[in-house]
N, C-alpha and C positions, 0 to 999 in steps of 0.2 A: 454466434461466430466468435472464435478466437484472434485477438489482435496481439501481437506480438511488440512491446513500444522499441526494446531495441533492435526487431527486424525491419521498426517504419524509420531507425535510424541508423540501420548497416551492422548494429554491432554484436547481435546474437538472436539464437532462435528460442528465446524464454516466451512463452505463451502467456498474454493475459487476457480475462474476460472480457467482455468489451464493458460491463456496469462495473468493472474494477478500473479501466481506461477511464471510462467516465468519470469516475470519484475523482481520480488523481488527475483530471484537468479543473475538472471542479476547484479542484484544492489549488491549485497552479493559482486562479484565479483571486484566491482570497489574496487580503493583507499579512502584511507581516505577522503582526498580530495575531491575526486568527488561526495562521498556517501553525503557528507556538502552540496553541489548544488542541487546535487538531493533532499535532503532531503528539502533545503530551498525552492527549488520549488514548492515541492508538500505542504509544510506545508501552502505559500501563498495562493496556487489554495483553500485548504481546508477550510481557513478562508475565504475568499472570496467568496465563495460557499454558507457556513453554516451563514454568512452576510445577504446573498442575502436570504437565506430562511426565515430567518427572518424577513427582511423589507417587502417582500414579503405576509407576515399573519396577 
């Protein structure tokens, strides 16, 4: 099932998975700190990524 986080708070119809819902309360959940890590992780993986789709075309 698709959950949608800003349709469960009024403010658009973006669909998200529910194990991606769940990551990001997970994440909600950490400390300051760790939310820093996580956050620096994912923002490498994403550059990294969106790099690769580029050299790619």
């Amino acid at each position: 099932m698709n959950v949608s986080l800003d349709y469960l708070v009024g403010n658009s119809d973006l669909l998200l998975e529910k194990n991606v819902l769940n990551k990001i309360m997970d994440i909600q959940k950490l400390g300051t700190e760790d939310k820093a890590h996580v956050f620096a992780m994912l923002d490498a993986f994403l550059q990294s990524h969106k790099a690769k789709k580029v050299f790619a075309s």
